[in-house]
C-alpha positions in Angstrom: 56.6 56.5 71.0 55.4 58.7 68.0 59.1 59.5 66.2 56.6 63.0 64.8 56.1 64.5 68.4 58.7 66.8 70.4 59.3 64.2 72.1 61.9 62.6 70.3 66.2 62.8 71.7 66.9 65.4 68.5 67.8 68.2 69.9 66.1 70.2 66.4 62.7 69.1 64.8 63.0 71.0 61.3 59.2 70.8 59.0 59.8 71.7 55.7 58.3 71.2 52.3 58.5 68.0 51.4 57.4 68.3 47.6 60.4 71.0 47.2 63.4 69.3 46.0 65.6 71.8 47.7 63.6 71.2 51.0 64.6 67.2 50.8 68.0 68.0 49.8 68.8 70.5 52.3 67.4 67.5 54.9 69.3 64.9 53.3 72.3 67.1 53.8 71.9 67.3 57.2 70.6 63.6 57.9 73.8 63.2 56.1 76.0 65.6 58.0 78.8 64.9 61.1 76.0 66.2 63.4 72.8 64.1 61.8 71.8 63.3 65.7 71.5 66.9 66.2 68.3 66.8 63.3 65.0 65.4 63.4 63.3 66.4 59.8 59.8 66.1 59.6 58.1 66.3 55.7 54.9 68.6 56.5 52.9 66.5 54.0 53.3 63.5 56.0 54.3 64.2 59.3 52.5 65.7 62.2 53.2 69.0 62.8 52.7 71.4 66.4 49.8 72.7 67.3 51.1 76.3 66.8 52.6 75.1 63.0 49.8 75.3 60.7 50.1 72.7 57.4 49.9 76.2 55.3 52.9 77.6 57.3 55.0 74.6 57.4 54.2 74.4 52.9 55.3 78.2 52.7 58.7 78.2 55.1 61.2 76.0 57.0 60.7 76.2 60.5 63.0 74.8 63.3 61.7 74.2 66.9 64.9 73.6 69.3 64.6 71.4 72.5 63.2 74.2 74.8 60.5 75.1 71.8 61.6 77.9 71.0 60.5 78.4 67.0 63.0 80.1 64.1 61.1 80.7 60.7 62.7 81.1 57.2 66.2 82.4 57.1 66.0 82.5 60.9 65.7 78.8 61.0 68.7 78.0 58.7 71.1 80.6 60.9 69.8 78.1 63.6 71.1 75.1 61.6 73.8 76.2 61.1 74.7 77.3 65.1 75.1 73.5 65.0 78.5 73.5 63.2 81.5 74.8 64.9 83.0 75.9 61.4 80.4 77.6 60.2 79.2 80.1 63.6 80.9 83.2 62.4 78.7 83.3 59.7 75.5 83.1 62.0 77.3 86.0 63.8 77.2 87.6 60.7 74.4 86.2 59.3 72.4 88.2 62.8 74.0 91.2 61.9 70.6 93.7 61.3 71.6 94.6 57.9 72.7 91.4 57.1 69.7 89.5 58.9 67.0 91.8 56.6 69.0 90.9 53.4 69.0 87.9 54.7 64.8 87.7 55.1 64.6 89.0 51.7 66.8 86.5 49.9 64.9 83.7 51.6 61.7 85.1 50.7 62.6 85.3 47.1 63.8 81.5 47.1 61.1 80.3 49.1 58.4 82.3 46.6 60.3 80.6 43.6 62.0 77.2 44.8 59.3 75.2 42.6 60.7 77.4 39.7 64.1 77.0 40.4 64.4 73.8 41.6 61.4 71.7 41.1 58.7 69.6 42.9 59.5 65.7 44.1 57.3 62.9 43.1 54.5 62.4 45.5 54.1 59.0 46.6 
């Protein structure tokens, strides 16, 4: 079977950047993590992507597609993420909050516009 399709038993296929280092260590975190099962990280420069994820999209934000296909974009995606950890749900309660959720949208926006800045590019191989 094709480990890059939906079709995998990961119950969240996350397609990120991976020439951002944050990108690889935010997955390398969570291939890390108690609930690594939970996460199947695809690298949008080398990994096939959805039909409805565009290589462009998947460069510009993180996006998270859960078992019923169901897509979360940006700071939508890592609120998802984090649904996956017990300890950490009150924040996604928060974190949804409409105030919250739009300074949430605009902090990621400002990261993702500037993560080659802050944190650099990996080596492409």
């Amino acid at each position: 079977m094709d480990t890059t399709t939906p079709y995998t038993s990961k119950k969240l296929h996350v397609y990120y950047d991976g020439t951002c280092r944050m990108c690889t260590g935010v997955m390398d975190t969570l291939s890390a993590s108690s609930k690594s099962e939970v996460f199947f990280g695809v690298d949008a420069t080398k990994g096939a992507l959805p039909p409805d994820i565009s290589h462009d999209a998947a460069m510009k934000h993180i996006h998270v597609v859960d078992e019923l296909g169901k897509k979360y974009i940006g700071a939508e995606a890592f609120l998802r993420i984090m649904e996956e950890y017990p300890r950490w749900k009150w924040c996604v309660r928060i974190g949804r909050l409409p105030i919250v959720k739009q300074l949430l949208d605009v902090g990621y926006w400002i990261v993702a516009r500037n993560r080659y800045w802050m944190f650099g590019r990996n080596e492409v191989s």
